[in-house]
N, CA, C and O atoms as CSV, one atom per row, in Angstrom:
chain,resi,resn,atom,element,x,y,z
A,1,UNK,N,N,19.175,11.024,-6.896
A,1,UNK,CA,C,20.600,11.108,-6.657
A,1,UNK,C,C,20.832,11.328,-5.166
A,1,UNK,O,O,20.087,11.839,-4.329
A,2,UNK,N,N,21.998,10.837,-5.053
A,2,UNK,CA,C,22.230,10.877,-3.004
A,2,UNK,C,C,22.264,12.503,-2.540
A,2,UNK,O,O,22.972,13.387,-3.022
A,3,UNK,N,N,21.442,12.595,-1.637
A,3,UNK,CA,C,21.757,14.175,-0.622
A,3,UNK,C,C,20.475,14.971,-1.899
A,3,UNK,O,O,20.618,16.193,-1.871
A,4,UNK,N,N,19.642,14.642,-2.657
A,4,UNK,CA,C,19.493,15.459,-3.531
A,4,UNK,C,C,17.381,15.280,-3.186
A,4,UNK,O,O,16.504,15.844,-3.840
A,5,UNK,N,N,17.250,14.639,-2.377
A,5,UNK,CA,C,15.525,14.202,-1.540
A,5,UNK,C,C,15.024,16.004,-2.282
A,5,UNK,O,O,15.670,16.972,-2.685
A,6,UNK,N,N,13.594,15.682,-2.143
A,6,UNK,CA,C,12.793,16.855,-2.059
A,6,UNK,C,C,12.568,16.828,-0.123
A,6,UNK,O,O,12.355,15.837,0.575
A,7,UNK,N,N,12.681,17.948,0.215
A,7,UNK,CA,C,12.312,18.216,1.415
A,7,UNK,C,C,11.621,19.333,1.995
A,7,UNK,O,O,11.954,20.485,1.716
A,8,UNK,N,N,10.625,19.055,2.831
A,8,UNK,CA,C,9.218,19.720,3.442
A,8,UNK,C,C,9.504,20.449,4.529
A,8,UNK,O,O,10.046,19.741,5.379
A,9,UNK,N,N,9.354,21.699,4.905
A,9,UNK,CA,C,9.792,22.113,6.288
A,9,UNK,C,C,8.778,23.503,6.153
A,9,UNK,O,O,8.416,24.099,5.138
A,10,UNK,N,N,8.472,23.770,7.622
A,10,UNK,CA,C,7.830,25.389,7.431
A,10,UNK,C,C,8.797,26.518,7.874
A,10,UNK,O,O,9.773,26.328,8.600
A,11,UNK,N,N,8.518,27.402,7.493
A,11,UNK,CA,C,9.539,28.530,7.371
A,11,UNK,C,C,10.088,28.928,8.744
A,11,UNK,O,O,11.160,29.513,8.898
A,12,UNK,N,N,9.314,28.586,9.664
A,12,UNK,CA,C,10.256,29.336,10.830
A,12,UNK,C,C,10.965,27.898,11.548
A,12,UNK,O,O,11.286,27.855,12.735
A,13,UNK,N,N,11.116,26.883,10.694
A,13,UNK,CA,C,12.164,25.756,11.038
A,13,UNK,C,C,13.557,26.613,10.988
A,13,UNK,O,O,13.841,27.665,10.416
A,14,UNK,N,N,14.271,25.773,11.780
A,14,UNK,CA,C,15.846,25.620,11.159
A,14,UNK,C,C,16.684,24.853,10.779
A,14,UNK,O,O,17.187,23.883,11.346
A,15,UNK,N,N,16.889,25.382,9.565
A,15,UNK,CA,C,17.338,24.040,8.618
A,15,UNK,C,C,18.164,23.530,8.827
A,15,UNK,O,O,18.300,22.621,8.009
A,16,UNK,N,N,19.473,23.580,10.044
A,16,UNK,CA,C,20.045,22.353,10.541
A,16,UNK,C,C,19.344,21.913,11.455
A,16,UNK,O,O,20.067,21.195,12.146
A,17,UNK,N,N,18.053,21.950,11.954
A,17,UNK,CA,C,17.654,20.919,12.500
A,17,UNK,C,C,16.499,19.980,11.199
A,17,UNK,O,O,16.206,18.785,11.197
A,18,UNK,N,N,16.199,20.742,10.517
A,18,UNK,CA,C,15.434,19.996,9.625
A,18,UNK,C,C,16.176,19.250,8.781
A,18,UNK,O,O,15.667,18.130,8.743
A,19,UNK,N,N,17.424,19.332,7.866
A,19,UNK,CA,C,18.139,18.491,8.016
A,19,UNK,C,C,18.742,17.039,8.593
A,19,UNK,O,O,19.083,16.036,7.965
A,20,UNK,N,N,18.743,17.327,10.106
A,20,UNK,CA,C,19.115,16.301,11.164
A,20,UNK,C,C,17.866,15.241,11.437
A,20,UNK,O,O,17.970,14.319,12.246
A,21,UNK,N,N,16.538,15.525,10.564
A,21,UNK,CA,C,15.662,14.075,10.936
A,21,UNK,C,C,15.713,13.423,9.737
A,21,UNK,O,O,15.910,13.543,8.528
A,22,UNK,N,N,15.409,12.581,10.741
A,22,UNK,CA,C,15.388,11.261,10.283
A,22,UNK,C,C,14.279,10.984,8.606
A,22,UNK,O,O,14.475,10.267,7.625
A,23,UNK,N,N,13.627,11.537,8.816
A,23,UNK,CA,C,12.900,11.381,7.695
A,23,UNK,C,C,12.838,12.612,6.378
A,23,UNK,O,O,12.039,12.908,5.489
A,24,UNK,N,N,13.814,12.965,6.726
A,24,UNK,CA,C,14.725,13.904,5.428
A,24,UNK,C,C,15.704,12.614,5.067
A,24,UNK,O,O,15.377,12.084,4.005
A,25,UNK,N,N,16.988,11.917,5.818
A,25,UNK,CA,C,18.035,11.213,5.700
A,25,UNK,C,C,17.502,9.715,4.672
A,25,UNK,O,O,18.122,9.166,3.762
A,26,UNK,N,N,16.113,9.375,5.266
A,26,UNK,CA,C,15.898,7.740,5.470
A,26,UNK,C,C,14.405,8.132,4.717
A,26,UNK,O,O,13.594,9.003,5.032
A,27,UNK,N,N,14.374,7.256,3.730
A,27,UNK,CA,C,13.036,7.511,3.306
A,27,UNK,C,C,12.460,5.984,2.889
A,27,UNK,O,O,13.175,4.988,2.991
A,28,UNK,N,N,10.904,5.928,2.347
A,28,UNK,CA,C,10.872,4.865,2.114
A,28,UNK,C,C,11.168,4.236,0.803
A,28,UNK,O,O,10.650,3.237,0.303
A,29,UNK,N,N,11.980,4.911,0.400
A,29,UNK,CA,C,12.273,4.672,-1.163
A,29,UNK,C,C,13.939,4.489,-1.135
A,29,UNK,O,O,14.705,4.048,-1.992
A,30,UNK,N,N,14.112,4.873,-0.149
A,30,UNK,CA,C,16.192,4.887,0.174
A,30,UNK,C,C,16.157,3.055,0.565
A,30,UNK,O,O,16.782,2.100,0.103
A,31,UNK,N,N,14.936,3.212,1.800
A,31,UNK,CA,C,14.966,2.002,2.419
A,31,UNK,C,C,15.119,0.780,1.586
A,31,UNK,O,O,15.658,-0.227,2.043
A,32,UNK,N,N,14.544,0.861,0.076
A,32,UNK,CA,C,14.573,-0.254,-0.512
A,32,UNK,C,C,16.264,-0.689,-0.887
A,32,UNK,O,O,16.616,-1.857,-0.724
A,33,UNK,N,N,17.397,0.524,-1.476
A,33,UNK,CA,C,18.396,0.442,-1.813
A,33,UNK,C,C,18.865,-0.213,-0.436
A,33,UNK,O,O,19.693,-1.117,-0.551
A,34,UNK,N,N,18.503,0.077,0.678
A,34,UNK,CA,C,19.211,-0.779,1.882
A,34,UNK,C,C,18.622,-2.334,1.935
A,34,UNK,O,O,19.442,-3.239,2.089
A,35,UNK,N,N,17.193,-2.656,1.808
A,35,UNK,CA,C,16.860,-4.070,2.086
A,35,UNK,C,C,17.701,-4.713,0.852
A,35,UNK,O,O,17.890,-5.929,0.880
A,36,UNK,N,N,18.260,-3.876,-0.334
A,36,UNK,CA,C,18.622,-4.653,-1.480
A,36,UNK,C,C,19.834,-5.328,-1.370
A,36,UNK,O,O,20.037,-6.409,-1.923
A,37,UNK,N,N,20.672,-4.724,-0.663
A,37,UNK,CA,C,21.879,-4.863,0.232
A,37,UNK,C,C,21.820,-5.470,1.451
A,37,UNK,O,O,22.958,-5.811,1.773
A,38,UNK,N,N,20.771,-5.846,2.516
A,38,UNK,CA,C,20.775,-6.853,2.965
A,38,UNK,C,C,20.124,-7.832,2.798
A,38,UNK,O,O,20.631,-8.816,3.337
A,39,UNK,N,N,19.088,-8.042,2.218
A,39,UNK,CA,C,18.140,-9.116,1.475
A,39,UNK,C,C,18.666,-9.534,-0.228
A,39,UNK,O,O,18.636,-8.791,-1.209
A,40,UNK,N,N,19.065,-10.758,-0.159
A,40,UNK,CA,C,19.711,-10.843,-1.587
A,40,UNK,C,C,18.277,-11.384,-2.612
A,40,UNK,O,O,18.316,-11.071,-3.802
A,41,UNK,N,N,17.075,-12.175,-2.099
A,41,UNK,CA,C,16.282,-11.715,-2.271
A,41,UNK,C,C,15.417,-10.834,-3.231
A,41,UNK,O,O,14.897,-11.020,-4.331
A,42,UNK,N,N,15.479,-9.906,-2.439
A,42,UNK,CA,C,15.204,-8.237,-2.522
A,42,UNK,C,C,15.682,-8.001,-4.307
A,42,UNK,O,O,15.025,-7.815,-5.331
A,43,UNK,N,N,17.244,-8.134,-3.991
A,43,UNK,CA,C,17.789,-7.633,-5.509
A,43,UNK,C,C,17.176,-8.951,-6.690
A,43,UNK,O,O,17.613,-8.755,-7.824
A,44,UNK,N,N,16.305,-10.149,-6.573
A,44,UNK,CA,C,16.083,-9.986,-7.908
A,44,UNK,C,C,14.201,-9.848,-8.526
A,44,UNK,O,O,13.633,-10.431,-9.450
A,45,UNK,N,N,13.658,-8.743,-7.446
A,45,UNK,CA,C,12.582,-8.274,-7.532
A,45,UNK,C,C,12.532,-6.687,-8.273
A,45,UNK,O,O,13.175,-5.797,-7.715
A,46,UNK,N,N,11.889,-6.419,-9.319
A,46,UNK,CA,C,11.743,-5.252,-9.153
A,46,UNK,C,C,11.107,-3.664,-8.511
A,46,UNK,O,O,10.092,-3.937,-7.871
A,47,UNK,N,N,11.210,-3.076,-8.499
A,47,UNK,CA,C,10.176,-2.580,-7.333
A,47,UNK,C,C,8.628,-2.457,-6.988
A,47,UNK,O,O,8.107,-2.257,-5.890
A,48,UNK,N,N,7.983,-2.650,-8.360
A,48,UNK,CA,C,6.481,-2.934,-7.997
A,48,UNK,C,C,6.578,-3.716,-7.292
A,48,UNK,O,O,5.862,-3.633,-6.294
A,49,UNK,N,N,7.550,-4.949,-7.425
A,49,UNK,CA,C,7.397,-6.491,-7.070
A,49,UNK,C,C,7.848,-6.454,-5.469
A,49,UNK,O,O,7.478,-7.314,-4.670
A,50,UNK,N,N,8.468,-5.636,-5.214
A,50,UNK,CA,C,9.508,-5.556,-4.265
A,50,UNK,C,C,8.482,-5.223,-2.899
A,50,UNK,O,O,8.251,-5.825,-1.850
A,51,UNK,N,N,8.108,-4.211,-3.375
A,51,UNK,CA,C,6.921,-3.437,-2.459
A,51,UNK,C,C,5.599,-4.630,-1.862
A,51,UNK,O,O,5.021,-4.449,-0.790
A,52,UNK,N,N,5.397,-5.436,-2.489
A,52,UNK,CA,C,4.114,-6.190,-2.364
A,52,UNK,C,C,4.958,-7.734,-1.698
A,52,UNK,O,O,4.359,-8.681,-1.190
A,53,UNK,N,N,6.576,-7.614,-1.900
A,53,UNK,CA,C,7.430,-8.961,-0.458
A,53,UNK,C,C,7.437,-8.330,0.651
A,53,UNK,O,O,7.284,-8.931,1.715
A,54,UNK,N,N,7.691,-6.455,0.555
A,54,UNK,CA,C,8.435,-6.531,1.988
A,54,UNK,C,C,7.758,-5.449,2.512
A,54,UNK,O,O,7.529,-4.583,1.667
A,55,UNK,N,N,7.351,-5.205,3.657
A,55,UNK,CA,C,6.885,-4.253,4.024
A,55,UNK,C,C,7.576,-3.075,4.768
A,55,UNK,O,O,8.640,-3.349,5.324
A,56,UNK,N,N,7.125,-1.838,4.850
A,56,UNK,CA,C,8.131,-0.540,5.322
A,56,UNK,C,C,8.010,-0.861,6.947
A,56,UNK,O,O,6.941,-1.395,7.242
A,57,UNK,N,N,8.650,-0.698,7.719
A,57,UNK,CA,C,8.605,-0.248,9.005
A,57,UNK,C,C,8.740,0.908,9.771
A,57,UNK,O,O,9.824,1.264,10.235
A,58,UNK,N,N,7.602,1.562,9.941
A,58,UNK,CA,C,7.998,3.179,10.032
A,58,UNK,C,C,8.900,3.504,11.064
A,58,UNK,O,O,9.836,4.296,10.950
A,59,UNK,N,N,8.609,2.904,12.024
A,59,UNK,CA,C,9.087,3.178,13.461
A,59,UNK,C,C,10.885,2.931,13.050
A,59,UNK,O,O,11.815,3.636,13.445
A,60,UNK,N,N,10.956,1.837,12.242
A,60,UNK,CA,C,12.716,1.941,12.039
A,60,UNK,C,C,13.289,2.051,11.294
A,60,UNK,O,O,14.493,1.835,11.157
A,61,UNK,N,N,12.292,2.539,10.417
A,61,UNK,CA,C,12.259,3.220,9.053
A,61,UNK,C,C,13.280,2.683,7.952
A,61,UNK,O,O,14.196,3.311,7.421
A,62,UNK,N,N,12.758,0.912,7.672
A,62,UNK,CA,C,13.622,-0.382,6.945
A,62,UNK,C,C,12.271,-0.621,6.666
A,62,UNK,O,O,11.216,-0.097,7.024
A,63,UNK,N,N,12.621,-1.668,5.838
A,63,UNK,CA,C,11.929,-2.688,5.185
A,63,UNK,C,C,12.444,-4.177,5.468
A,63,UNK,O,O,13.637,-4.481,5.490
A,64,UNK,N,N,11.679,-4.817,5.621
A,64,UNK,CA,C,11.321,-6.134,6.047
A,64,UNK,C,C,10.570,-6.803,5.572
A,64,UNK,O,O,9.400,-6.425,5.512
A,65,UNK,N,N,11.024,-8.265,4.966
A,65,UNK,CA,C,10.306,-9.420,4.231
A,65,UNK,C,C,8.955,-9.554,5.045
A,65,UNK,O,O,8.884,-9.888,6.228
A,66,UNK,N,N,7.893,-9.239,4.213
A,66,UNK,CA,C,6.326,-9.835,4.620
A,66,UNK,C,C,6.535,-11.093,5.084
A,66,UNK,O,O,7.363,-11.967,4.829
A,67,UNK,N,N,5.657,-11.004,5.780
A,67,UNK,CA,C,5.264,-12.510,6.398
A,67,UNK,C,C,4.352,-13.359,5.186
A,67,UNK,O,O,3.532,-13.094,4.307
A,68,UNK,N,N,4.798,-14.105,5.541
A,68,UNK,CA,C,4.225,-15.753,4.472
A,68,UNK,C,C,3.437,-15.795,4.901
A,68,UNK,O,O,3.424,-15.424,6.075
A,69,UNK,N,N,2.078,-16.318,4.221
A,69,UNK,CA,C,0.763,-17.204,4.904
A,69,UNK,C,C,-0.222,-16.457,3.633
A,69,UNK,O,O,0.289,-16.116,2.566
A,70,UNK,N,N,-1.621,-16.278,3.922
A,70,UNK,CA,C,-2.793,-16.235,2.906
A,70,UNK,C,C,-2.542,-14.944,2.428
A,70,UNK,O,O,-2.312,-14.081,3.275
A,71,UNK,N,N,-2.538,-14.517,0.805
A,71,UNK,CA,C,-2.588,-13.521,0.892
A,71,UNK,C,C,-4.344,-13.615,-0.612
A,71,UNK,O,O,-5.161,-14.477,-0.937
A,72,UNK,N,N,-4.035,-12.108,-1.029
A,72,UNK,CA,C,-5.549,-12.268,-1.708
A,72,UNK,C,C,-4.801,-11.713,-3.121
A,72,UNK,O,O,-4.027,-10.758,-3.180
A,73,UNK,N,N,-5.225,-12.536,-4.197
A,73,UNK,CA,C,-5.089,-12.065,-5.693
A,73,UNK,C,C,-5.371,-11.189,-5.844
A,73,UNK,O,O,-4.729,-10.781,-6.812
A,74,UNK,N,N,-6.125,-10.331,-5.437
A,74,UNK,CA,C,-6.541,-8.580,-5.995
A,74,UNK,C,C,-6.803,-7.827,-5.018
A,74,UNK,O,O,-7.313,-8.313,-4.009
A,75,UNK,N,N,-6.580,-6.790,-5.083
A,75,UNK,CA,C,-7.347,-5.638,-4.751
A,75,UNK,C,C,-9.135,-6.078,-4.513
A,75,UNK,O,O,-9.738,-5.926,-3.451
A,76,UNK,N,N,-9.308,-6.242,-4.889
A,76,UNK,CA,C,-10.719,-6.501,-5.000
A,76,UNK,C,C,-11.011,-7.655,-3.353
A,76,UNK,O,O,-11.680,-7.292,-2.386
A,77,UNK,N,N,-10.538,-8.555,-3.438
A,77,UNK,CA,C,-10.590,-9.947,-3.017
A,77,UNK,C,C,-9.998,-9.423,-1.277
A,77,UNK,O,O,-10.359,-9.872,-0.189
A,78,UNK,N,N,-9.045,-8.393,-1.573
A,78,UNK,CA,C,-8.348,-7.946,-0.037
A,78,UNK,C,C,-9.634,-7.279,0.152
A,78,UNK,O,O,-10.313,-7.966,0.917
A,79,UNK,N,N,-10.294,-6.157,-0.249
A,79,UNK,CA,C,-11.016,-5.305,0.117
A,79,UNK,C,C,-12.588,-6.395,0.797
A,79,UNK,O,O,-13.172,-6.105,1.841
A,80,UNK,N,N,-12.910,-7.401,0.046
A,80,UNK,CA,C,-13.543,-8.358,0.566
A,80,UNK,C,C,-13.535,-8.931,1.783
A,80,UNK,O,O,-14.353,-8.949,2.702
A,81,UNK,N,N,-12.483,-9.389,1.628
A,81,UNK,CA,C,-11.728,-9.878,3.429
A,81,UNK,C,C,-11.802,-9.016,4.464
A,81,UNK,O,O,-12.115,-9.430,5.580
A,82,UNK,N,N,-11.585,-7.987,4.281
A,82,UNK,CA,C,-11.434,-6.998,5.407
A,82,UNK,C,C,-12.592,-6.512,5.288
A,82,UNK,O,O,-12.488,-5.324,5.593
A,83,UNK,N,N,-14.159,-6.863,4.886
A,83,UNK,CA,C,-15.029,-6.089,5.407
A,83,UNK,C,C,-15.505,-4.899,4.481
A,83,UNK,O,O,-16.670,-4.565,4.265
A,84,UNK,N,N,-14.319,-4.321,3.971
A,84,UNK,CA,C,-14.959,-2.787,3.231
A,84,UNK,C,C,-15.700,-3.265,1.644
A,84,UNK,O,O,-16.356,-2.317,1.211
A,85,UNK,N,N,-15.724,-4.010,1.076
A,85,UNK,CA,C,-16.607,-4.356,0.392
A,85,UNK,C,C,-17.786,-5.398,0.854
A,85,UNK,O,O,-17.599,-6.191,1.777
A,86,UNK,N,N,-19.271,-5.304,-0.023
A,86,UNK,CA,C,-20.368,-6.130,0.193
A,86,UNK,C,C,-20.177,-7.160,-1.306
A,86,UNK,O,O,-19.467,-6.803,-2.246
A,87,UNK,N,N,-20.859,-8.299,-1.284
A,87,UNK,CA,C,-21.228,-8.557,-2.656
A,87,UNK,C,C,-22.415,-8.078,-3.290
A,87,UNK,O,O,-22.970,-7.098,-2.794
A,88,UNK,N,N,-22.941,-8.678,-4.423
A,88,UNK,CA,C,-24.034,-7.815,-4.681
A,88,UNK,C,C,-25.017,-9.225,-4.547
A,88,UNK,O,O,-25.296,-9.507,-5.713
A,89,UNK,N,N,-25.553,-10.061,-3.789
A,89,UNK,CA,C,-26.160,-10.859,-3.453
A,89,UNK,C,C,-27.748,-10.384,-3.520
A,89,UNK,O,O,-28.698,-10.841,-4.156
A,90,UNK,N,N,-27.633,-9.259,-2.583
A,90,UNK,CA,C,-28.849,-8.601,-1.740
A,90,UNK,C,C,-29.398,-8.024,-3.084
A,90,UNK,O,O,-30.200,-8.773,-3.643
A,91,UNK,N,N,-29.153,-6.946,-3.661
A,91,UNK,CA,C,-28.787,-6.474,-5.047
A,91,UNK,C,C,-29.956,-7.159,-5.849
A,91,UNK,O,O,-31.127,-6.780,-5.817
A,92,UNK,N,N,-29.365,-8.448,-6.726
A,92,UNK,CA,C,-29.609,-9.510,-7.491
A,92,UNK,C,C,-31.074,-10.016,-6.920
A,92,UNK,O,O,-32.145,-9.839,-7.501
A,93,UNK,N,N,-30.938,-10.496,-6.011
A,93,UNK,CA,C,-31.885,-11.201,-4.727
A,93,UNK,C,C,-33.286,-9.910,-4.811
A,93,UNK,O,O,-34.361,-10.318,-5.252
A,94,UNK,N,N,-33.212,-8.871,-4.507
A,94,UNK,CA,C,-34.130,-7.755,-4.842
A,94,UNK,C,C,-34.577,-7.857,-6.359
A,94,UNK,O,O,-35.717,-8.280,-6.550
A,95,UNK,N,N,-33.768,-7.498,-7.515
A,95,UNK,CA,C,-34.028,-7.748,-9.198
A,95,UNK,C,C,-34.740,-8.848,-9.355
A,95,UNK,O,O,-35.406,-8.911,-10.388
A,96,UNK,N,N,-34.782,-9.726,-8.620
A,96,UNK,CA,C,-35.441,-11.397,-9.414
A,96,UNK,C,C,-36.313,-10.945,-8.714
A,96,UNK,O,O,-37.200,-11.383,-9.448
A,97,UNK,N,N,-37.137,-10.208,-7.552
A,97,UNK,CA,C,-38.234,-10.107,-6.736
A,97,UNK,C,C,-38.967,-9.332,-7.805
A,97,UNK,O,O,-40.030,-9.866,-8.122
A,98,UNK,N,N,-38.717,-8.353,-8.364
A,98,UNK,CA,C,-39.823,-7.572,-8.445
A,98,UNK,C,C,-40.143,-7.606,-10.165
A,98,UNK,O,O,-40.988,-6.941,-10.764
A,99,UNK,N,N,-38.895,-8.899,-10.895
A,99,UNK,CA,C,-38.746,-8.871,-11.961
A,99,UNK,C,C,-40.157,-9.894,-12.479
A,99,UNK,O,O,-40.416,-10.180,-13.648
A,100,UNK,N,N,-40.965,-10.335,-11.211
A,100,UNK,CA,C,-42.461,-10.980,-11.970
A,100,UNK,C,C,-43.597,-10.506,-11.242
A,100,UNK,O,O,-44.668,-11.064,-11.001
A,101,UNK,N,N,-43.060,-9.092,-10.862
A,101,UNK,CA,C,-44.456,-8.070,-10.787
A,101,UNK,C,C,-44.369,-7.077,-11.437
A,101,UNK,O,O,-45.388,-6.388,-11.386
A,102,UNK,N,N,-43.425,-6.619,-12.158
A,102,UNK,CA,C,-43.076,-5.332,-12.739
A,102,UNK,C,C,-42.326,-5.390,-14.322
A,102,UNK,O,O,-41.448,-6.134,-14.761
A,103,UNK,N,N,-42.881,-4.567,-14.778
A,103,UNK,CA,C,-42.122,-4.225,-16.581
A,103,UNK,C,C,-40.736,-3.551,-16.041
A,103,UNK,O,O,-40.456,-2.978,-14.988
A,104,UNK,N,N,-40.071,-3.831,-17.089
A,104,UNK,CA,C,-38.537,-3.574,-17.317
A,104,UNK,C,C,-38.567,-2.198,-17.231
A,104,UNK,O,O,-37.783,-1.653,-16.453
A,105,UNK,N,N,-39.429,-1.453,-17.976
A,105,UNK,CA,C,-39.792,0.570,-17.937
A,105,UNK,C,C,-39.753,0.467,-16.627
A,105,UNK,O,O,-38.671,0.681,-16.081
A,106,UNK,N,N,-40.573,0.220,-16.055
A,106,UNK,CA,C,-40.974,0.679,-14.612
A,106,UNK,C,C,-40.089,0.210,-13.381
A,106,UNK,O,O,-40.176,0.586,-12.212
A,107,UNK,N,N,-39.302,-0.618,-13.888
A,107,UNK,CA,C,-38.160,-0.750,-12.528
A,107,UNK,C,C,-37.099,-0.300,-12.777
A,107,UNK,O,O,-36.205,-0.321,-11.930
């Protein structure tokens, strides 16, 4: 509900100044009710859906249509691309080595 945010502050703040930022007022979850209202777009996504068109902008604390071009079917497939996953090539490639010198017990 409007004016009604959970908000974070430490005790020797003062709460009209904690109040007065920006990231009490503007959040990234307000931001969507604003791209919905300027992106027509926007309104016929729902918000899982919504989140994965447009991205947050912290610095101006909106949301903005992703950029078009390659993206990756999963989780999995992004984590690939960028490096933080291996395949299991090496893995496999090791198992067939030692799988005609060695019993199944013993490896």
């Amino acid at each position: 509900m409007e004016g009604e945010n959970s908000v974070y502050y430490k005790d020797f703040n003062l709460i009209g100044n904690v109040l007065l930022k920006a990231s009490v007022t503007e959040s990234m979850f307000t931001s969507w009710f604003l791209a919905n209202r300027d992106y027509e777009e926007a309104r016929l996504l729902t918000y899982g859906q919504f989140v994965s068109k447009f991205v947050y902008v912290k610095k101006q604390r909106c949301r903005k249509p992703g950029k078009r071009g390659f993206t990756h079917a999963s989780f999995q497939e992004a984590c690939f691309a960028m490096g933080f996953l291996q395949d299991d090539k090496e893995f496999i490639a090791a198992i067939k080595e030692v799988y005609d010198w060695g019993f199944g017990i013993f490896l």
